[in-house]
C-alpha positions as CSV (number, residue, x, y, z in Angstrom):
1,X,8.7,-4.7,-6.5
2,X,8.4,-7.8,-8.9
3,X,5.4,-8.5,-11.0
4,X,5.3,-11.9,-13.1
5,X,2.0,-11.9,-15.8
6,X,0.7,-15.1,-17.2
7,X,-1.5,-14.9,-20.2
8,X,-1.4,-15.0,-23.9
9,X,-2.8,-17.0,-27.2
10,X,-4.7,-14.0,-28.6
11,X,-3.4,-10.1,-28.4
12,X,-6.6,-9.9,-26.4
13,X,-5.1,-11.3,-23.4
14,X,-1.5,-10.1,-24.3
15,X,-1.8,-6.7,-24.5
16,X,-3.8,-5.4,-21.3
17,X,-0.6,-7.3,-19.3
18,X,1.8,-4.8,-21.9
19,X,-0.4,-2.5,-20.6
20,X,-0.4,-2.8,-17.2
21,X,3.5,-3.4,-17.2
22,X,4.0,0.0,-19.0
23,X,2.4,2.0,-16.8
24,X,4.0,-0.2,-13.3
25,X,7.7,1.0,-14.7
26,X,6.3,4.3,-15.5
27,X,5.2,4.9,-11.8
28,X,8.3,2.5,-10.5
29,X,11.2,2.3,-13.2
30,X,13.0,0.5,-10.6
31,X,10.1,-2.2,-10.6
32,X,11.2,-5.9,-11.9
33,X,8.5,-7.3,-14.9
34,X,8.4,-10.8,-15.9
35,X,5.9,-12.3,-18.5
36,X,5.2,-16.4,-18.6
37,X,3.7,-17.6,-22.2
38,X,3.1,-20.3,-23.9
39,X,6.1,-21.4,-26.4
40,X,4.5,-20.7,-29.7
41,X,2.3,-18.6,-29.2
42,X,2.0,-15.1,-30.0
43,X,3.3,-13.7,-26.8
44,X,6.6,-14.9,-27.7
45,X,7.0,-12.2,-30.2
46,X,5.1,-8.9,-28.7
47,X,6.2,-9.4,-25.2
48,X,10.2,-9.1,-26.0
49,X,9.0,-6.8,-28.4
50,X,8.0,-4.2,-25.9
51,X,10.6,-4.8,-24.3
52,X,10.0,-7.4,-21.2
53,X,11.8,-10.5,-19.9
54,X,9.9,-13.4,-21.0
55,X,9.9,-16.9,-20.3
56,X,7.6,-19.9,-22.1
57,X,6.1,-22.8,-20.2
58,X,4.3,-25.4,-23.0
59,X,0.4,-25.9,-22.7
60,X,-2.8,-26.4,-25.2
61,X,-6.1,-26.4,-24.4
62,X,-8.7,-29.4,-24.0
63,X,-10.5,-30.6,-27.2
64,X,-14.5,-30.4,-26.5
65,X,-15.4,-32.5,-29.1
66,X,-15.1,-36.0,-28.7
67,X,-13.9,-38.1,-31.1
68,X,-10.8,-40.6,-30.9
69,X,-8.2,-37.9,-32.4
70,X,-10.0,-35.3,-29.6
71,X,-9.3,-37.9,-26.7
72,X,-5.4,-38.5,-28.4
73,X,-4.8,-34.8,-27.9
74,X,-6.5,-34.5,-24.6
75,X,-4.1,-36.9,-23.1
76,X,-1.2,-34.9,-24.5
77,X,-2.8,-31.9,-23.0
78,X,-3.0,-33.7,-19.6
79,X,0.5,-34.3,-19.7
80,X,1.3,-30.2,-21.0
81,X,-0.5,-29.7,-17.9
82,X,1.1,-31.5,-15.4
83,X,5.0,-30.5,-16.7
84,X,3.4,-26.6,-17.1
85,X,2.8,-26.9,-13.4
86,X,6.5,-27.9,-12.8
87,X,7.9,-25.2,-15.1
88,X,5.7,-22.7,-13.6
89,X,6.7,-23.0,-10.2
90,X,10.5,-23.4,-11.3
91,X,10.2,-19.9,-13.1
92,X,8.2,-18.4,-9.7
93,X,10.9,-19.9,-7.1
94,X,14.1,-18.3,-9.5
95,X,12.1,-15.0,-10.1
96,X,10.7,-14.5,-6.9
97,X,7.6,-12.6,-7.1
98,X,5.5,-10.2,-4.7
99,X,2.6,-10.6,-7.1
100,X,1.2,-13.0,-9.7
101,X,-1.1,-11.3,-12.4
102,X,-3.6,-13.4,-14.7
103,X,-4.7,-11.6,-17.7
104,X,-6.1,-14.4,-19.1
105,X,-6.1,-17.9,-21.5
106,X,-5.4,-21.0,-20.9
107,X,-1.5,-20.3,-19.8
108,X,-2.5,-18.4,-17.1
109,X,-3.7,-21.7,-15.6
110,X,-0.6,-23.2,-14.2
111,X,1.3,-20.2,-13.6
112,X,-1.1,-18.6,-11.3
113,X,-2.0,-22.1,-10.0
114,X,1.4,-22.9,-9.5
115,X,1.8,-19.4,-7.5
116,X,-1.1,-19.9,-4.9
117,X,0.4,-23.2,-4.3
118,X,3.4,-21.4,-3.4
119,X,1.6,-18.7,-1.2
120,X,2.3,-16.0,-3.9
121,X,-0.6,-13.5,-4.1
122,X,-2.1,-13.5,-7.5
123,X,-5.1,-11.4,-9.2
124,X,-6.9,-12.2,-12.3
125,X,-8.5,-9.2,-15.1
126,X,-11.2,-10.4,-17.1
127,X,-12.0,-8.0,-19.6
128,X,-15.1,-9.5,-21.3
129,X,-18.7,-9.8,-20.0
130,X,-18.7,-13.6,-20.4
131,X,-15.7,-14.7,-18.3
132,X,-13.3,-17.4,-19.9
133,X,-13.0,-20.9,-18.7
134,X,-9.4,-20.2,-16.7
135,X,-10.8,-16.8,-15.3
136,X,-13.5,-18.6,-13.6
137,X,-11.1,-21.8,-12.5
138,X,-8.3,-19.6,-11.0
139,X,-11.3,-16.6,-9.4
140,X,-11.3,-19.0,-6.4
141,X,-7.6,-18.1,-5.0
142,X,-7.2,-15.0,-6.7
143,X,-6.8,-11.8,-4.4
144,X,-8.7,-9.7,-6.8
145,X,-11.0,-10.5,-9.4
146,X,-10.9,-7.5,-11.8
147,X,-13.6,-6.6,-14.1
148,X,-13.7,-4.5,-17.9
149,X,-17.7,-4.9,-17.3
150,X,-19.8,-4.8,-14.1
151,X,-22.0,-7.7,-16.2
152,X,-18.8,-10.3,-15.7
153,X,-20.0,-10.2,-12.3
154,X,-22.9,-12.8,-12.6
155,X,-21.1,-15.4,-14.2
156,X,-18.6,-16.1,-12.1
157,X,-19.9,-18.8,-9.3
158,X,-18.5,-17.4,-5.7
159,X,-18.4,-14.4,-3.9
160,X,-15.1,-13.3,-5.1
161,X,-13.4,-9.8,-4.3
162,X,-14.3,-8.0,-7.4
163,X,-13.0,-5.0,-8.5
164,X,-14.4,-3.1,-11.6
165,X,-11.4,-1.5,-13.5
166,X,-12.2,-1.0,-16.9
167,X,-9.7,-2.3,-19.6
168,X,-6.3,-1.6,-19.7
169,X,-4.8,0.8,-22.6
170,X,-1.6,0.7,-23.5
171,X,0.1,4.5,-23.0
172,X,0.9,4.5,-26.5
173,X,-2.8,4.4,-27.5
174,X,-3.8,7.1,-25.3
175,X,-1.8,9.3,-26.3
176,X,-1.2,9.4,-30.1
177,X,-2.2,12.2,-31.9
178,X,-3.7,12.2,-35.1
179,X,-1.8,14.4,-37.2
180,X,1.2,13.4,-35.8
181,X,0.4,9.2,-36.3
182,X,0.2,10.6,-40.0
183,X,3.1,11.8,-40.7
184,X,5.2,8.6,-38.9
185,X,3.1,6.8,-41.2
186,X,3.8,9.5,-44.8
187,X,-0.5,9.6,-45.1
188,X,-2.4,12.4,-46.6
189,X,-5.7,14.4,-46.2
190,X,-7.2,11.3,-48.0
191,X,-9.7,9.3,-45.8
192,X,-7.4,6.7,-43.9
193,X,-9.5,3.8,-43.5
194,X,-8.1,1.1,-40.8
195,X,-9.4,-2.5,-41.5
196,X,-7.9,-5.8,-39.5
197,X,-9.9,-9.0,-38.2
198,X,-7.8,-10.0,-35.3
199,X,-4.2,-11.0,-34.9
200,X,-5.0,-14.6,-36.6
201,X,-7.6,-13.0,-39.2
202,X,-11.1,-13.2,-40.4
203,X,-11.4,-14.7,-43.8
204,X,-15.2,-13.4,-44.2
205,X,-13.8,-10.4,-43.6
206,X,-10.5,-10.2,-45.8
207,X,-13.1,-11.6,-48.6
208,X,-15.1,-8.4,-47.9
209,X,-12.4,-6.3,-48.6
210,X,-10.7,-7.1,-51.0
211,X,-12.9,-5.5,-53.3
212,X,-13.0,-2.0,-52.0
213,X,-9.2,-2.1,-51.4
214,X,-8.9,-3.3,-54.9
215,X,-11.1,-0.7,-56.5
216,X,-8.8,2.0,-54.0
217,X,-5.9,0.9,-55.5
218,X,-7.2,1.8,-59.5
219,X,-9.2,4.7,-57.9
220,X,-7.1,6.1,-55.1
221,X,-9.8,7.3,-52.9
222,X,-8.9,6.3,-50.0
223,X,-6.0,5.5,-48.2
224,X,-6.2,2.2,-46.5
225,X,-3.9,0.1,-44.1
226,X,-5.1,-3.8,-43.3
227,X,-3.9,-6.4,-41.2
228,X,-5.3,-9.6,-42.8
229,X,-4.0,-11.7,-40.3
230,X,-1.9,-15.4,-39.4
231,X,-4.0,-17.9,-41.2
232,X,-5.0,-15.5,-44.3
233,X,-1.8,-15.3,-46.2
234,X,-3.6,-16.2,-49.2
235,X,-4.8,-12.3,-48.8
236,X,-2.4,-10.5,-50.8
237,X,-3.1,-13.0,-53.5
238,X,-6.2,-12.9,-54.1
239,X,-5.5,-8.5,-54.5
240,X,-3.4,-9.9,-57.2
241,X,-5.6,-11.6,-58.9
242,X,-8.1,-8.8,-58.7
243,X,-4.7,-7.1,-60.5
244,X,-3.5,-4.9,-57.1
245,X,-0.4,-4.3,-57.4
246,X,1.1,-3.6,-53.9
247,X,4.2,-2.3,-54.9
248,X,2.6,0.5,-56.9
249,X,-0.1,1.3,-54.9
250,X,1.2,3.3,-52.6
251,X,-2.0,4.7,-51.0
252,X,-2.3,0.9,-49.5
253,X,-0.5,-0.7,-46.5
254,X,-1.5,-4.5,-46.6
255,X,-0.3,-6.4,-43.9
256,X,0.0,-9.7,-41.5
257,X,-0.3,-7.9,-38.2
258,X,0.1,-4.1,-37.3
259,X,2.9,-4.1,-34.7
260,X,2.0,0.0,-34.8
261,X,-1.8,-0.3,-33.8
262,X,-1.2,3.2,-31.8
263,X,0.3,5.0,-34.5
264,X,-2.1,3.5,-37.3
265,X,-5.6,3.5,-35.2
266,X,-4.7,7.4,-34.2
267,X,-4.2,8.0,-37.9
268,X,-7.7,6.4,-39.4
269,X,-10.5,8.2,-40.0
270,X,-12.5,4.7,-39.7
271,X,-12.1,1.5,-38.3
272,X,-13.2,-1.6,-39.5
273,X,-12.8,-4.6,-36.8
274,X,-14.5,-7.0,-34.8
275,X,-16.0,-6.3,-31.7
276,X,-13.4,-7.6,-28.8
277,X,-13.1,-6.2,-25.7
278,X,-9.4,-4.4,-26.1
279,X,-10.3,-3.4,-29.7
280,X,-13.3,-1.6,-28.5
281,X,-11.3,0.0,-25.4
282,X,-8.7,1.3,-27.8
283,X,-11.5,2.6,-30.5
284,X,-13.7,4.5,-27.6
285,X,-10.2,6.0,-26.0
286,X,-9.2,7.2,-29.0
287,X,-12.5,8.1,-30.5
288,X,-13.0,6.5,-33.1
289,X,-15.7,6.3,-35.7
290,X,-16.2,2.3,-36.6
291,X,-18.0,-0.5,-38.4
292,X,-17.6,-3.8,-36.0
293,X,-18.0,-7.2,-37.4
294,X,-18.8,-9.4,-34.5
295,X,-17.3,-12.8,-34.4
296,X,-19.9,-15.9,-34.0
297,X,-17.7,-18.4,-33.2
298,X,-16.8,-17.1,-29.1
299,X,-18.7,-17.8,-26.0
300,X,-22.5,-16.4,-25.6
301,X,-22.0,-14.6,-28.5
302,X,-20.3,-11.7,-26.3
303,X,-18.8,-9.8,-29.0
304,X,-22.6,-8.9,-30.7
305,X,-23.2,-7.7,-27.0
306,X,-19.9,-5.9,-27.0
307,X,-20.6,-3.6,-30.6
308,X,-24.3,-3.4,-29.4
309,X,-23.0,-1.3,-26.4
310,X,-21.3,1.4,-29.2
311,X,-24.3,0.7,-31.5
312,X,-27.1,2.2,-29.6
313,X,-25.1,4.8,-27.7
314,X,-24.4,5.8,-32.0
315,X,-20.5,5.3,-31.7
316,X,-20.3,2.7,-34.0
317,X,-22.0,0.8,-36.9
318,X,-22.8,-3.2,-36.8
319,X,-22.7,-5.7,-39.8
320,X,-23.4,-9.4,-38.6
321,X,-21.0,-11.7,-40.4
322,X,-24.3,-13.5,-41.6
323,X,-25.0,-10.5,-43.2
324,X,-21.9,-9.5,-44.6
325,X,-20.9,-9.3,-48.2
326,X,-18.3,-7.1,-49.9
327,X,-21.4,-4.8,-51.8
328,X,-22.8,-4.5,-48.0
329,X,-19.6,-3.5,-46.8
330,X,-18.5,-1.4,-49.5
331,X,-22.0,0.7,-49.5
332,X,-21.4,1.0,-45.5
333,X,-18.0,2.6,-46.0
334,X,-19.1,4.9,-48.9
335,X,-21.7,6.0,-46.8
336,X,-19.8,7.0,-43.5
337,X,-16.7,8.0,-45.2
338,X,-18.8,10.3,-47.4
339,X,-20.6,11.9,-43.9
340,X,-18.5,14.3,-42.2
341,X,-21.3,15.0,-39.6
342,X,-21.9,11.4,-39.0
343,X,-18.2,10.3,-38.5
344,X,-18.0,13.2,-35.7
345,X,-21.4,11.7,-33.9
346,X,-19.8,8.6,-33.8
347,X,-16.4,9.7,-32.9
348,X,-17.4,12.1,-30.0
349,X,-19.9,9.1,-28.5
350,X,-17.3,6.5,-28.8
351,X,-14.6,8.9,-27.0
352,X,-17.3,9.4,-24.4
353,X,-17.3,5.9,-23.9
354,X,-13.7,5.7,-23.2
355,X,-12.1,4.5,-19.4
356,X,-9.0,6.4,-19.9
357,X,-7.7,5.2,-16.2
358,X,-7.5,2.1,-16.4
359,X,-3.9,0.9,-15.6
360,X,-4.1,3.5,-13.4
361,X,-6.9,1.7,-11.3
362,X,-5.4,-1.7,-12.1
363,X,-1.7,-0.6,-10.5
364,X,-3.8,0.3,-7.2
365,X,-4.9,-2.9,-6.7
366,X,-1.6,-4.6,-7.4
367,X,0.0,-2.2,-4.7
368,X,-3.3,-3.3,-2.4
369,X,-2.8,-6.6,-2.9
370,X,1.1,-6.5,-2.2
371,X,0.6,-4.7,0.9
372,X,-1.6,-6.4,2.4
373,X,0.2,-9.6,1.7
374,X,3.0,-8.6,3.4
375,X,1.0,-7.2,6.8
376,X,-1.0,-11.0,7.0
């Protein structure tokens, strides 16, 4: 059997395909796995990483805004497009295979496009409730059409073949255990406080902390391990000017990215992130207490909708970014980190939460799907 995944540009849409692929060569070891990605982007890194043949095709999205720089780049992206659609099927015709699977962002667009075109069965997962833009363009030849959320359904314009799955999570995350996550990682029975703002960063919310993370590294009370993200190198910085010291405070682990979320989200006692789909899959799985920080700036506002689901089932605690300041975070954290009985509420209602079966459901349709291809 060969899979090839297309999608990419946030860990979002990067690591349900991880996940899927893990759990295809743990049912078929013998099974062939390619990924296709967009040269630059962050795929480039996790997917060898984990251990799959990658190969990049070179696209960018359209500018909305119009102006005459927006037009410039538009043009450029017209021509990305075009030569991504020649790439793409070059890739397919050398790799050769049974299925094509969309997990999303814009370089899913020519690969999958390029793959019906060439009469290979392909299948899309969306794992928000608001749909992206490619999702929707590339539901109208896909297969399958799998949901994370039955309320996906409704925006997508056609009576597609949908399938609600859940979202994928990766082996790893389902399966860490907490005591053992701390020792890989040398913690102790301090609170272990997990902070991170996505894999490009939040600066409201690296400004939040920096101030409890400073006054943890004078007062030691908790232990805390933070990914502040691509565009927030300034972060470790700005601890220094608070006068951190990262080399001596050992009870901190300040990062770019956590290439260990398994190991590290297994080993917090709370986690402090926004509120994306994959995150939240990972967080109810593994049962986690959390404060979510929903990000304004993404379609229909999805990601308040997305904490609110934790927030009134009490698995979770919500700060608006319009609301948030480091004295409103810091009280927050105090408070739950100082409430034994609240942090196992929240962590038994999150677990509850949890679709633990995922890939499990998501490999059934691929072998549906390749079946039935080959019968027609």
């Amino acid at each position: 059997m060969k899979i090839l995944f297309a999608g990419g540009g946030t860990a979002g849409h990067i690591n349900p395909a991880l996940a899927i692929a893990d759990y295809v060569v743990r049912r078929q070891p013998d099974a062939k796995i390619l990924f296709v990605g967009n040269k630059g982007g962050m795929e480039e890194r996790l997917v060898p990483q984990a251990g799959f043949d990658f190969k990049t095709i070179s696209v960018q999205g359209f500018k909305r805004k119009i102006s005459f720089s927006g037009i410039k780049e538009n043009i450029v992206t017209v021509r990305k497009a075009i030569s991504a659609g020649k790439e793409s099927k070059k890739i397919i015709k050398e790799f050769g295979p049974d299925i094509c699977v969309g997990t999303g962002g814009y370089v899913s667009g020519p690969v999958l496009r390029a793959a019906a075109q060439l009469g290979i069965p392909t299948i899309i997962h969306e794992q928000n409730a608001f749909p992206g833009v490619t999702n929707k363009m590339l539901a109208k030849n896909a297969k399958r059409v799998m949901l994370a959320m039955p309320a996906a359904r409704e925006h997508f314009k056609g009576n597609y073949n949908f399938v609600e799955t859940g979202n994928p999570v990766r082996y790893e995350v389902l399966n860490e255990e907490k005591q053992d996550a701390r020792k890989k990682l040398g913690l102790d029975s301090r609170p272990v406080i997990l902070s991170f703002g996505g894999s490009l960063g939040a600066r409201k919310i690296n400004e939040s902390l920096a101030d409890i993370i400073a006054r943890s590294a004078k007062d030691g009370k908790y232990q805390h391990i933070h990914a502040y993200g691509q565009y927030s190198k300034w972060f470790p910085g700005m601890l220094e000017d608070k006068g951190v010291d990262l080399s001596q405070a050992k009870n901190l682990d300040i990062r770019e990215y956590i290439n260990d979320m398994p190991v590290c989200l297994a080993a917090a006692d709370l986690v402090i992130a926004r509120a994306g789909a994959i995150t939240l899959s990972e967080i109810e799985v593994q049962g986690k207490p959390s404060i979510l920080i929903p990000s304004p700036n993404v379609a229909e506002n999805h990601q308040y909708h997305n904490a609110m689901s934790l927030v009134n089932r009490e698995a979770a605690a919500i700060i608006e970014e319009k609301d948030l300041t480091p004295e409103v975070l810091t009280e927050l954290i105090d408070s739950l980190a100082g409430d034994p009985e609240k942090l196992r509420v929240y962590s038994e209602n999150a677990a509850a939460m949890g679709v633990r079966d995922s890939t499990k459901r998501i490999y059934s349709v691929i072998i549906d799907v390749i079946a039935s291809s080959k019968t027609s």
